[in-house]
C-alpha positions in Angstrom: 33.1 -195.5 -41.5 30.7 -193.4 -43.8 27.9 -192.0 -42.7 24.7 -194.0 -43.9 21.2 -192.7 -44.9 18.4 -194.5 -45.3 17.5 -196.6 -48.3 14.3 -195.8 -50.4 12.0 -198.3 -52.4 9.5 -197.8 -55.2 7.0 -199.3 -52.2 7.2 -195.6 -50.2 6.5 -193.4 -53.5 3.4 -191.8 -52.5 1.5 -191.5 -56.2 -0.9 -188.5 -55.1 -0.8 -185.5 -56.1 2.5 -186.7 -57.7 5.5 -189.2 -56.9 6.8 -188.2 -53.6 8.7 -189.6 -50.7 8.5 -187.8 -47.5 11.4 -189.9 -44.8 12.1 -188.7 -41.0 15.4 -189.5 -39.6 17.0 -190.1 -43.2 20.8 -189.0 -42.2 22.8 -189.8 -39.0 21.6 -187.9 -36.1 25.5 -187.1 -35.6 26.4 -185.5 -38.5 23.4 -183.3 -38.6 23.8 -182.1 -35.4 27.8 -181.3 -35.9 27.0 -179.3 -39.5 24.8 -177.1 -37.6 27.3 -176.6 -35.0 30.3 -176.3 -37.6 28.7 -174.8 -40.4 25.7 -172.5 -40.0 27.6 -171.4 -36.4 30.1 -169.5 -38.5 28.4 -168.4 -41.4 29.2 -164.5 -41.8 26.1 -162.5 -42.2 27.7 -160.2 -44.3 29.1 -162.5 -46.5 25.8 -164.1 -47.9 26.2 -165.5 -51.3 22.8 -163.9 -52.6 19.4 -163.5 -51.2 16.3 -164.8 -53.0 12.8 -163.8 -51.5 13.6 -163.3 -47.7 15.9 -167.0 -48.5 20.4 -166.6 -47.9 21.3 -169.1 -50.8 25.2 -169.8 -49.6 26.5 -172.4 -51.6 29.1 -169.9 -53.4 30.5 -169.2 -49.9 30.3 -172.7 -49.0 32.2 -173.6 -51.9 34.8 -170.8 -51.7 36.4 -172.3 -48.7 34.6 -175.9 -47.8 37.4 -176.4 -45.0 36.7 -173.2 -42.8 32.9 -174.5 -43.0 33.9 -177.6 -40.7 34.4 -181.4 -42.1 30.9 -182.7 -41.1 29.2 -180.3 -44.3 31.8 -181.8 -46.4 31.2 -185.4 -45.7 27.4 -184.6 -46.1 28.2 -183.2 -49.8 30.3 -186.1 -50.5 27.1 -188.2 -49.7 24.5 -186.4 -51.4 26.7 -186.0 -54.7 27.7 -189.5 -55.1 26.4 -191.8 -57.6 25.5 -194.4 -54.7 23.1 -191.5 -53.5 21.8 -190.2 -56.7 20.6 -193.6 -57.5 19.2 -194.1 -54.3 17.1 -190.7 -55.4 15.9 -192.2 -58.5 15.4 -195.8 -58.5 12.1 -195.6 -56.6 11.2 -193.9 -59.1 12.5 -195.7 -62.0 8.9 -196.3 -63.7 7.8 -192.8 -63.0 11.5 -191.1 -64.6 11.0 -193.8 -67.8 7.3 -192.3 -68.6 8.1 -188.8 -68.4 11.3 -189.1 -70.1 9.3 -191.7 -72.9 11.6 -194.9 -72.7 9.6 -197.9 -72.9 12.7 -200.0 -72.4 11.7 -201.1 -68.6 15.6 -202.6 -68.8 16.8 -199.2 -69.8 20.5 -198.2 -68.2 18.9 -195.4 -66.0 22.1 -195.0 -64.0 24.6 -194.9 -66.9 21.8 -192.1 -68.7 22.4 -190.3 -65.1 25.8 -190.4 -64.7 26.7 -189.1 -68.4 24.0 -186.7 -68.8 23.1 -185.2 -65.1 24.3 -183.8 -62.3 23.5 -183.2 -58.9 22.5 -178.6 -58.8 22.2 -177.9 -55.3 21.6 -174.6 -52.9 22.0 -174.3 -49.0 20.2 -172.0 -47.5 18.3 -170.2 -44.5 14.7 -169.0 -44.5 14.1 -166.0 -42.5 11.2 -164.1 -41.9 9.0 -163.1 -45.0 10.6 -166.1 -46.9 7.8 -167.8 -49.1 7.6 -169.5 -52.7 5.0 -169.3 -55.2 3.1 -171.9 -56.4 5.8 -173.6 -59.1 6.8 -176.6 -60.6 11.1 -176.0 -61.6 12.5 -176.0 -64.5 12.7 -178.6 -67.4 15.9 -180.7 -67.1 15.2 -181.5 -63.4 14.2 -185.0 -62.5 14.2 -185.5 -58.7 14.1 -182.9 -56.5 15.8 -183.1 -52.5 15.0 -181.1 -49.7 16.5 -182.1 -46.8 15.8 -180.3 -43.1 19.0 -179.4 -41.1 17.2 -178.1 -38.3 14.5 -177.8 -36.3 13.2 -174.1 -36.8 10.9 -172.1 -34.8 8.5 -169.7 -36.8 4.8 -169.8 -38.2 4.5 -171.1 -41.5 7.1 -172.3 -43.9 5.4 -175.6 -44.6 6.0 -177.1 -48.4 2.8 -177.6 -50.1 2.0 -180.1 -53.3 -0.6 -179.7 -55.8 -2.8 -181.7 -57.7 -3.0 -180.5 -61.1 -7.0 -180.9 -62.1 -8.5 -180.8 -65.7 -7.7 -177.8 -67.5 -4.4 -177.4 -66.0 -2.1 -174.9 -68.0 0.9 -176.3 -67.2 2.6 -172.9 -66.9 5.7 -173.4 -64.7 4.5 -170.3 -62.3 1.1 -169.5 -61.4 -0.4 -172.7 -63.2 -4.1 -172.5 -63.2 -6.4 -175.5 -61.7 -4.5 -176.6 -59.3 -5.5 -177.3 -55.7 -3.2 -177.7 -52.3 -3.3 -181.4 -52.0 0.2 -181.9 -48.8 1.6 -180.0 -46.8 5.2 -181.3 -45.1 6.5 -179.2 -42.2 10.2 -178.0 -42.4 11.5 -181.0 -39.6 15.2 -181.7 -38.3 16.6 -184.7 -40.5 13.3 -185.0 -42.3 14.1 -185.7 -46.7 11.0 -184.6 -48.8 11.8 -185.8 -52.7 9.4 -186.2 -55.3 9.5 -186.5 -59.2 10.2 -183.4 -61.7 7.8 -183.3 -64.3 5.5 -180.7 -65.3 2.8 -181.2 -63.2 4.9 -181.1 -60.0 3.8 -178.0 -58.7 4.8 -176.9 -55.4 4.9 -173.8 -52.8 6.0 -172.4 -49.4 4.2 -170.8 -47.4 5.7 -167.2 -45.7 7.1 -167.4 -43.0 6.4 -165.4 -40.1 7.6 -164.7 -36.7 10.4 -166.2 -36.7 12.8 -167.2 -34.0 14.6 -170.4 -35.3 15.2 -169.7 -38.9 14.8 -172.2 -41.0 17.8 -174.5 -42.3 18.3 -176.4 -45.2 19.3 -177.5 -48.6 18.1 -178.1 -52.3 18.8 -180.5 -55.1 17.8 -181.8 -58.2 19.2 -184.4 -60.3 19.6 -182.4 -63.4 20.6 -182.3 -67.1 23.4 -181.2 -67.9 23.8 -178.2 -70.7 24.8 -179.6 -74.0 
């Protein structure tokens, strides 16, 4: 039987600072708990597909050999790239995706408009001591962004903070000015934090520091695809 996640509705968008949804025990306790056995378990240090601020991105060696990586990952990945779960990721917020992409067509084919023109960019990683993000917003082309918890870590820090763009707001995708820290969402075993792309969506991490438990977990976006 496949695993199940929870189902979102437009009712748990949170509107402040921007669209978000923050869920606790979104995937089956199960398979959580057997892709940090399987997978992280066996990752070869020395084998790290790249390292970005203090953060091992590994979805190259994922990739490179999804069987040695245990079959628990891989029925995750099947999941989160399916069209059953990227509309589950947008159609709460259907409304929110039509304004910014200026459809006023409330009967517009969002999931045919997803299914030809996106695709699901994703990174697994680990957060290690001195990992931290500035304040950002991503790139253009994203429209919902996934960050999913795969463990319960053990450090100081690491929490994801949102912002609330205020008047005067440059809109610069790094280092915007007027903004102000509005949510913070602790990093939390099984816990999904998505929220909508636009260009007021500005987000951080804050460094981590003594860490035992590094943390674990991935990234996505539902994004356009390059023409």
């Amino acid at each position: 039987m496949q695993t199940k996640y929870k189902l979102i509705d437009s009712s748990m968008v949170k509107e402040d600072p921007y669209p978000f949804v923050m869920i606790d025990d979104f995937m089956d306790a199960e398979l959580i708990n057997n892709i940090e056995k399987e997978f992280f378990s066996r990752m070869d240090r020395n084998i790290d597909d790249r390292m970005f601020g203090r953060r091992r991105i590994m979805k190259a060696v994922y990739e490179s050999n999804p069987i040695k990586y245990g079959q628990s990952l891989n029925n995750f990945m099947d999941i989160v790239r399916s069209d059953e779960f990227m509309m589950n990721m947008i159609n709460p917020f259907k409304q929110h995706v039509l304004n910014y992409l200026g459809i006023e067509d409330n009967n517009f084919d969002l999931e045919k408009l997803c299914k030809e023109d996106y695709y699901l960019d994703y990174d697994i990683s680990i957060g290690e001591d001195g990992y931290s993000r500035e304040v950002h917003r991503d790139t253009n082309g994203r429209l919902i962004v996934f960050l999913f918890s795969f463990n319960d870590s053990k450090h100081d820090g690491g929490e994801i903070c949102l912002y609330r763009a205020k008047e005067g707001c440059n809109k610069a995708q790094q280092y915007p000015t007027n903004v102000e820290k509005a949510v913070m969402v602790k990093h939390r075993k099984n816990r999904a934090l998505m929220f909508l792309s636009n260009d007021v969506s500005y987000h951080s991490v804050n460094e981590i520091t003594n860490c035992e438990i590094p943390r674990k977990f991935i990234y996505a976006a539902i994004t356009r695809k390059r023409r």
